[in-house]
C-alpha positions in Angstrom: -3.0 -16.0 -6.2 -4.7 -18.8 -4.1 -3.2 -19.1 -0.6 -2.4 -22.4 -0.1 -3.2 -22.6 4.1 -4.8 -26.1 4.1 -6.5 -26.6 7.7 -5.8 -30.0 9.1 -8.1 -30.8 12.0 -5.3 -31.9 13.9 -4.2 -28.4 14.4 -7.5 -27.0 14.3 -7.7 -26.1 18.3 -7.0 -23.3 20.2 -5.3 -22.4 23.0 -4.0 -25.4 25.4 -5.9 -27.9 23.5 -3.7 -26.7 20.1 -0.6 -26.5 22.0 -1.0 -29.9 23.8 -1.7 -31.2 20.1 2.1 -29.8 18.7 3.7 -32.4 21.4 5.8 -35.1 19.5 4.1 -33.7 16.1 7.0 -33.1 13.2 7.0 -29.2 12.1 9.2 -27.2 9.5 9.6 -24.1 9.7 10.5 -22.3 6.5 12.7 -19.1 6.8 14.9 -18.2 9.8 14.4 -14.2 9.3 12.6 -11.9 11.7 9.5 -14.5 12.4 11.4 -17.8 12.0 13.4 -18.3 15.4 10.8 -17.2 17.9 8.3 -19.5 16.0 10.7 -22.5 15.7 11.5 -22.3 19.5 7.8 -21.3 20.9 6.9 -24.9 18.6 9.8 -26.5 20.3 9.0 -25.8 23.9 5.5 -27.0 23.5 7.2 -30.8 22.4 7.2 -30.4 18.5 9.9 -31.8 16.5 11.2 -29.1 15.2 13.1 -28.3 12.0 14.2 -25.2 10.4 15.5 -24.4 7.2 16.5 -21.5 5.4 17.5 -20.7 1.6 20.8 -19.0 2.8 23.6 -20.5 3.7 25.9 -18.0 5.2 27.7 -16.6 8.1 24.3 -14.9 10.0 22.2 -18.1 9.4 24.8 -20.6 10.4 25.1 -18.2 13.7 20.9 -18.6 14.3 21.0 -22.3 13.3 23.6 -23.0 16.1 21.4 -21.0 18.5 18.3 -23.0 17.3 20.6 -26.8 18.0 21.1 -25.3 21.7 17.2 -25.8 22.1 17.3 -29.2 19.8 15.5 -28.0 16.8 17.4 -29.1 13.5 18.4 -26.8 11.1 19.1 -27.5 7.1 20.6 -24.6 5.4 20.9 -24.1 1.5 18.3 -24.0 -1.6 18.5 -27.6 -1.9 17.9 -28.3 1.5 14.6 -26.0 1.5 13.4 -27.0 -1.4 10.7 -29.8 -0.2 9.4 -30.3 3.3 11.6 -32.9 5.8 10.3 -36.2 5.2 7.4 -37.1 8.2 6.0 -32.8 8.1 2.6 -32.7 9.3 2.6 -29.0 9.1 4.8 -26.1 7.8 4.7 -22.6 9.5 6.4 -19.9 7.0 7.9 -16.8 7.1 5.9 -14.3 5.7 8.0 -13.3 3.0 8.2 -17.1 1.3 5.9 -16.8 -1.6 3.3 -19.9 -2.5 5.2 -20.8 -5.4 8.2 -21.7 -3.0 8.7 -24.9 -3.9 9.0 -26.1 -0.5 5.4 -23.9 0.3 4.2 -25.5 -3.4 5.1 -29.1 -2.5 3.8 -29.2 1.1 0.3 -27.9 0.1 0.2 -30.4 -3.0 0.6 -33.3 -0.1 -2.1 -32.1 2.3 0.4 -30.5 4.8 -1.6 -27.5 6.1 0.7 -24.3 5.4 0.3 -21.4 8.4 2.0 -18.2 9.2 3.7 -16.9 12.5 0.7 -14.9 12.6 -1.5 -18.0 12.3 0.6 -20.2 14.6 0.5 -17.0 17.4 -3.4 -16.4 17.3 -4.2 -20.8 18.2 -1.6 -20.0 20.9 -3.2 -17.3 22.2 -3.3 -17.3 26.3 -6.6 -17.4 28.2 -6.4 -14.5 30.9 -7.0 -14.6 34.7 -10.3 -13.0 34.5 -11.6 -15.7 31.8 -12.0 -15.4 28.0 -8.7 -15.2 25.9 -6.1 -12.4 25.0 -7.7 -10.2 22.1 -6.1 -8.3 19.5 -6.8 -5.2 17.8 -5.6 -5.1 13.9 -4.1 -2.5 11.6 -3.1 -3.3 7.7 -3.0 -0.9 4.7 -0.3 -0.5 2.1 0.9 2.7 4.2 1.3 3.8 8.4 0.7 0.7 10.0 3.8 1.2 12.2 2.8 4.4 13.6 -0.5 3.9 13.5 0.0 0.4 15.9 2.5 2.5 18.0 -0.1 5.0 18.9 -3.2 2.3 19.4 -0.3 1.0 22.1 0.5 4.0 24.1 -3.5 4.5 23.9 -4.0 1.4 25.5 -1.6 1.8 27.8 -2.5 5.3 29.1 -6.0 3.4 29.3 -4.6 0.9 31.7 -4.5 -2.3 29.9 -1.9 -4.5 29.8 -0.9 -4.0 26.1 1.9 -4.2 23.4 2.6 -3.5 19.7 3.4 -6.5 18.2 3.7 -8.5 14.6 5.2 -6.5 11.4 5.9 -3.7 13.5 9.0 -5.7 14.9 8.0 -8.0 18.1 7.0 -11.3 17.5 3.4 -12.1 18.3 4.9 -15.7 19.2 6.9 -14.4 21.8 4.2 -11.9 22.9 1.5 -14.9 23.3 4.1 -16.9 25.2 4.5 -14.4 27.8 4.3 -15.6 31.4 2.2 -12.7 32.8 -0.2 -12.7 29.7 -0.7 -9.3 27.9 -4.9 -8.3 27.8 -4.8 -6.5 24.4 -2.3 -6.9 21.3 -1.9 -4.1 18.6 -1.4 -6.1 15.9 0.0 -4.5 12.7 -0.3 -7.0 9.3 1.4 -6.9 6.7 -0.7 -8.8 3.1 1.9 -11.6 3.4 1.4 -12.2 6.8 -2.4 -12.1 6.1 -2.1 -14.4 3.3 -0.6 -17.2 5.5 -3.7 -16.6 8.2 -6.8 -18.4 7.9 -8.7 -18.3 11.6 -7.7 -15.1 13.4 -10.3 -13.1 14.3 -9.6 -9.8 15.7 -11.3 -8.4 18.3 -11.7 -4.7 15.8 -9.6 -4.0 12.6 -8.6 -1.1 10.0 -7.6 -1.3 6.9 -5.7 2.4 6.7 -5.5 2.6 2.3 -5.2 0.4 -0.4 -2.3 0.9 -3.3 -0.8 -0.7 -5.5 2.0 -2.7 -3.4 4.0 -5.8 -3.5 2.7 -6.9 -7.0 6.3 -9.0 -7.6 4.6 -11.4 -4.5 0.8 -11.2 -4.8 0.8 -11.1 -8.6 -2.2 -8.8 -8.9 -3.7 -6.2 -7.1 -6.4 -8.3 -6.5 -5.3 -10.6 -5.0 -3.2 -8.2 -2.9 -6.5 -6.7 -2.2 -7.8 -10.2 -1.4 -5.1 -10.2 1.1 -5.5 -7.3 3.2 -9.2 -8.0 3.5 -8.4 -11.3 5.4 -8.1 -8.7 8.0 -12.2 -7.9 8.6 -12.8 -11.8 10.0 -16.8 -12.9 10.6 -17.3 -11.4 13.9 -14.9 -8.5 13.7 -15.6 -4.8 14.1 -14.6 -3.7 10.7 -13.4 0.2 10.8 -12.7 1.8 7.6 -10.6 5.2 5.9 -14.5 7.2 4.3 -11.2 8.9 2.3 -10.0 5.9 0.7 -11.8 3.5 -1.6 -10.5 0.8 -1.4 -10.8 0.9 2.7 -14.3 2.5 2.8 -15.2 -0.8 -0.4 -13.8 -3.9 2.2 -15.0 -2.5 5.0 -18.9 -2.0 3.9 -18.3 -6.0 2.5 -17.4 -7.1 5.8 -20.5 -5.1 7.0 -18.5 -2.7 9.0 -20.6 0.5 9.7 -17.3 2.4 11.5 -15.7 5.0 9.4 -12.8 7.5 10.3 -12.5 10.7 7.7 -9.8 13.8 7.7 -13.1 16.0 7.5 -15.7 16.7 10.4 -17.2 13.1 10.8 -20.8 12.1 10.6 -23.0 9.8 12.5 -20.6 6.0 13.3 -17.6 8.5 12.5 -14.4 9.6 13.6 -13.0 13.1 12.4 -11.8 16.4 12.5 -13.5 19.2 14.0 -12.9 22.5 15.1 -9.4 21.8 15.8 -10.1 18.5 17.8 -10.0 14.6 17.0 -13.8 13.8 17.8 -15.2 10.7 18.2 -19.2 10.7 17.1 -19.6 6.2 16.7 -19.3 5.4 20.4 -19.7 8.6 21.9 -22.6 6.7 23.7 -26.1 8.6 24.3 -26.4 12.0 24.8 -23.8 13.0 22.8 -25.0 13.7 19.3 -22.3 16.4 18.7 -19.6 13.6 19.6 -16.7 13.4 22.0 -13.1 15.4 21.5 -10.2 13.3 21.9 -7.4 15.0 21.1 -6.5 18.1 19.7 -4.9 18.2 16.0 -2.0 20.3 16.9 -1.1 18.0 20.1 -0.2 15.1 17.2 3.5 14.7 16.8 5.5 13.1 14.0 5.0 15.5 11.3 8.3 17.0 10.8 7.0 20.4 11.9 10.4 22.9 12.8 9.6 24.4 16.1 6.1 23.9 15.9 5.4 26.3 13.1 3.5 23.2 10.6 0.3 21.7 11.1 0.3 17.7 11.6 0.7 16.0 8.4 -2.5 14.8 6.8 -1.4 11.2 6.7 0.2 11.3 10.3 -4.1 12.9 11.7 -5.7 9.6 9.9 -3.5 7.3 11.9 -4.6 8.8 14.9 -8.0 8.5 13.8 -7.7 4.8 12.8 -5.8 4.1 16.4 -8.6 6.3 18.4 -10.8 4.2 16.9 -9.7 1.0 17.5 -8.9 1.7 20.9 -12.6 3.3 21.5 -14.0 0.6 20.1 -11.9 -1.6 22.9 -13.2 0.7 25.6 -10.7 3.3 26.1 -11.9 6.1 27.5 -11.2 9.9 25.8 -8.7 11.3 27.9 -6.4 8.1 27.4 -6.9 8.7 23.6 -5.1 12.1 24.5 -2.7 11.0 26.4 -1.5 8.4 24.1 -1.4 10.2 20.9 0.3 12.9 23.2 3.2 10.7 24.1 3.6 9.3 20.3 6.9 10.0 18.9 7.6 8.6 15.5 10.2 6.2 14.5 13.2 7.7 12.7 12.8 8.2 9.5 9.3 8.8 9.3 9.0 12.7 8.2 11.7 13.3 10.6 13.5 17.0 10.6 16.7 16.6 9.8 17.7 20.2 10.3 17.0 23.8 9.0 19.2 25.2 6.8 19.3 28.8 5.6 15.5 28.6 6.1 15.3 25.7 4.5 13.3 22.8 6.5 15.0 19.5 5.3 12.4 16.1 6.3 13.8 12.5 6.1 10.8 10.5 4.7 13.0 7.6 3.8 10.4 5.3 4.8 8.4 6.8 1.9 9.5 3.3 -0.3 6.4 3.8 -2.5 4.3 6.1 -4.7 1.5 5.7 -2.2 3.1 6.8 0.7 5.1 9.8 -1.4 2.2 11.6 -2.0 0.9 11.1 1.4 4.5 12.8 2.5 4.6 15.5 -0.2 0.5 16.9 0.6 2.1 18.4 4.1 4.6 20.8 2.5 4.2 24.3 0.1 5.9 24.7 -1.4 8.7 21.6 -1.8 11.6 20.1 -3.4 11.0 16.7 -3.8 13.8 14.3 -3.7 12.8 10.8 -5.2 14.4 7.9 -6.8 15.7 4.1 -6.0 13.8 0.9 -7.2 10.0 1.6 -8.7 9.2 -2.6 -7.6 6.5 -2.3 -10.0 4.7 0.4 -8.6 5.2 3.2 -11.7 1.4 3.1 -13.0 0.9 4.9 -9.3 3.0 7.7 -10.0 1.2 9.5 -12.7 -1.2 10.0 -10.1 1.2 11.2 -7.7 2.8 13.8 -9.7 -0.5 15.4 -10.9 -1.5 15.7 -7.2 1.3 17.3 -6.1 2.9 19.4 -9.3 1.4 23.0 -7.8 3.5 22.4 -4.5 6.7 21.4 -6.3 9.5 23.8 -6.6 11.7 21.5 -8.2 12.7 17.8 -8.2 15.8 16.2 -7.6 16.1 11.9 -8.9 18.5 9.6 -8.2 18.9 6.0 -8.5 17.8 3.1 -10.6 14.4 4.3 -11.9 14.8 7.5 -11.8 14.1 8.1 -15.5 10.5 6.4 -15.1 9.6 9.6 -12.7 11.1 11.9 -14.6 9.0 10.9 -17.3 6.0 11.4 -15.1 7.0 14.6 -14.4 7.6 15.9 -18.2 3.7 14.4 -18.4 2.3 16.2 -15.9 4.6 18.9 -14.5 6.5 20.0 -17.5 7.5 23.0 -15.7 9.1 22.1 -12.6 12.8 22.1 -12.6 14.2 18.8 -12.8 17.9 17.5 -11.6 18.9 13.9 -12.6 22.2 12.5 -10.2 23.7 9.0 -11.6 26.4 8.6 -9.3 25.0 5.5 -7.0 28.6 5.7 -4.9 29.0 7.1 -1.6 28.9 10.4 -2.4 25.7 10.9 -4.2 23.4 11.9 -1.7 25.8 15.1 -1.3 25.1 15.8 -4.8 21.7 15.1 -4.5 21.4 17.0 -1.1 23.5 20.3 -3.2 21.2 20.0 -5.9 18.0 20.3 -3.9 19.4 23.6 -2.0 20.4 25.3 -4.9 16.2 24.8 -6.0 15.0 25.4 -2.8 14.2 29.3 -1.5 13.9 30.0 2.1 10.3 29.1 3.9 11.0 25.9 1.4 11.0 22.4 2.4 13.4 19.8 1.1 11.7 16.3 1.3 13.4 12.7 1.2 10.0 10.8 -0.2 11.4 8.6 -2.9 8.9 6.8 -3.7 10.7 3.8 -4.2 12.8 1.2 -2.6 15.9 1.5 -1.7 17.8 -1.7 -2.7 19.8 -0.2 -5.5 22.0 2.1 -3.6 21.8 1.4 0.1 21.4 -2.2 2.9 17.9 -0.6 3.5 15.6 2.4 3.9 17.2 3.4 7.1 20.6 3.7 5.6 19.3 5.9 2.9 17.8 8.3 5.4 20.8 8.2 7.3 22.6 9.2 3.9 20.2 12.1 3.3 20.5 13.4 7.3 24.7 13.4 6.8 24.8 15.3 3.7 22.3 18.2 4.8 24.7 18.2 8.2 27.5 18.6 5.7 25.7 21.2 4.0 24.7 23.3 7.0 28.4 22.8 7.7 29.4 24.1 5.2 27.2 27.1 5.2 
């Protein structure tokens, strides 16, 4: 899929110069989601004439769009509405979820109007800093744990004594964060492929591309091009750091000429890794120190879903710290503020979370787990496990014959629910014929007690019960979120019960 960002010289400055350049200029914005408002106001403020328009037409977006008239940027509401740009446009900044074909997106390109992203729009904003040179940001992308991985590069940064912030997909928008009065040094800046497909001149100061999976195929069309996407990420001139135990990482960096890798293993020379018992860092360790330099130790990392401290970080959960030690190393921070902040990381709910223990049984909320990819990575912490999967595949089911085969020894029995449920079952009867299967088709309110019944009567004690399904979660539930919330009430029901 060809990104259709069309650079207009106009816009092609920086900093004050760019922003001096939006006065009296006529910008849409398309999409008044997450991204939308802060970008239409930030263009406001700096003289743009500003309008917003959104395919809904309802009750929230009519609420936003009267916020948005309070600081005199126009908003059009409907699909006919945002289906070409406003007459005059000189440039359209998108949310990142709009895809190319948009006809508004399609129509703008075709007449030369450059198409950017929030993400785009931010980085020429950027604020120069007191001490000269500009605000730098530090990247994370991959189809899985750029949340937590961007959460711990923050508190690193922090502990370090920058002034820092998480910002981008992981919730704050980087317009508002660039548009801070008291400027921020350092940005951890996690990516998502859309918003990478709408960026054509950031250039971060280091980046990490955590995995590659199949992801978001319904939007990029192809893997490739999703691929394409995320590799926007390792700009000319950017310190490109990536996973030695994933190849599709390890491939884009060694194309960007990046020569920093991070492994689960005991590292090698321009490594990070694991050895005995520690985080060590062994690519900018400096001279005299060959053998590398401990950061952390392994059991000090949190967000695992370990019960009282009896389970060993998940794997997944130890290559995020890597990926955040070394982005933050390669910034300048020193060990002991690597410690500190990966010390101080908590994850967000929903994320491998213990729910409870319940008759021995350990039962982990990996809602967040909305794909194949990030199912396995759940599933390779616990032995053995019930696995409790199901909701909307999204195109994603040529991953999990892969998954199931990976994790069949460790399964004590699976329990499937929702829309595709039968596609993983099928993947089961191919490669783990023997493992117990339960099939729920209730999708009402009660389900997830079924489910959550189901999966005790297959667990033993010492067992874990695991939320990863694998799959969205659109078919039963408003979101991930609501789903794990699902999962926690029933097992509180259960151990009520009990």
């Amino acid at each position: 899929m060809a990104a259709l960002v069309v650079p207009d010289p106009a816009f092609g400055a920086t900093g004050a110069v760019f922003a001096a350049r939006l006065a009296g200029r006529r910008v849409c914005v398309a999409g008044l989601g997450v991204s939308g408002p802060p970008a239409a106001r930030v263009l406001a403020a700096r003289g743009a004439i500003v309008t917003a328009v959104d395919t809904r037409d309802d009750d929230d977006r009519r609420a936003i769009a009267a916020a948005l008239g309070g600081d005199g940027i126009r908003v059009l509401l409907g699909e006919a509405a945002a289906a070409t740009p406003p007459a005059g446009t000189e440039l359209v900044v998108t949310s990142p979820g709009w895809k190319p074909s948009a006809p508004l997106l399609a129509a703008a390109a075709a007449a030369g109007v450059e198409v950017m992203g929030d993400v785009e729009l931010a980085w020429r904003l950027r604020p120069s800093l007191a001490g000269g040179g500009r605000q730098r940001w530090l990247a994370v992308t991959g189809t899985n744990g750029k949340t937590t991985t961007v959460r711990m590069l923050a508190l690193i940064l922090t502990a370090a004594g920058y002034r820092a912030v998480a910002a981008g997909n992981v919730g704050t928008s980087l317009a508002d964060v660039v548009t801070e009065p008291d400027p921020y040094e350092v940005v951890a800046v996690e990516l998502s492929s859309f918003q990478l497909h709408w960026s054509s001149t950031i250039q971060p100061f280091a980046a990490v591309v955590l995995n590659v999976a199949a992801h978001h195929l319904d939007w990029h069309g192809t893997m490739e091009a999703y691929a394409a996407d995320k590799a926007r990420i390792f700009a000319a001139g950017t310190l490109a750091i990536g996973n030695a135990d994933d190849e599709g990482s390890a491939r884009m960096a060694s194309a960007a000429g990046g020569t920093v890798r991070f492994r689960l293993g005991e590292p090698g020379p321009g490594e990070l890794g694991v050895a005995g018992g520690f985080l060590v860092d062994r690519a900018f360790g400096g001279p005299g120190q060959a053998d590398g330099v401990r950061l952390a130790a392994v059991a000090d990392l949190h967000g695992s879903g370990q019960a009282a401290g009896s389970r060993a970080p998940a794997p997944h959960i130890v290559a995020d710290a890597l990926a955040a030690a070394a982005l933050a190393r390669a910034y300048g921070a020193p060990a002991g503020a690597v410690s500190a902040g990966l010390a101080a990381f908590r994850p967000d709910p929903h994320r491998i979370t213990l729910v409870s223990s319940v008759g021995g049984i350990d039962y982990i909320d990996d809602s967040k787990a909305t794909n194949p990819h990030a199912a396995a990575a759940s599933l390779a912490a616990y032995d053995p496990v019930v696995w409790v999967a199901g909701g909307q595949l999204k195109g994603a089911a040529a991953d999990l014959d892969r998954l199931v085969g990976a994790a069949a020894a460790r399964l004590r029995g699976v329990v499937l629910f929702g829309a595709d449920r039968d596609i993983i079952a099928a993947a089961l009867t191919r490669h783990a014929p023997e493992v117990p299967v339960v099939e729920v088709a209730g999708t009402d309110t009660g389900a997830m007690d079924i489910v959550v019944k189901a999966a005790a009567e297959l667990a033993r004690p010492g067992d874990t019960v695991l939320l990863a399904p694998a799959a969205q979660s659109f078919d039963m539930f408003r979101d991930y979120p609501a789903r794990g919330d699902a999962f926690a009430a029933a097992v509180r029901r259960l151990a009520a019960a009990r």
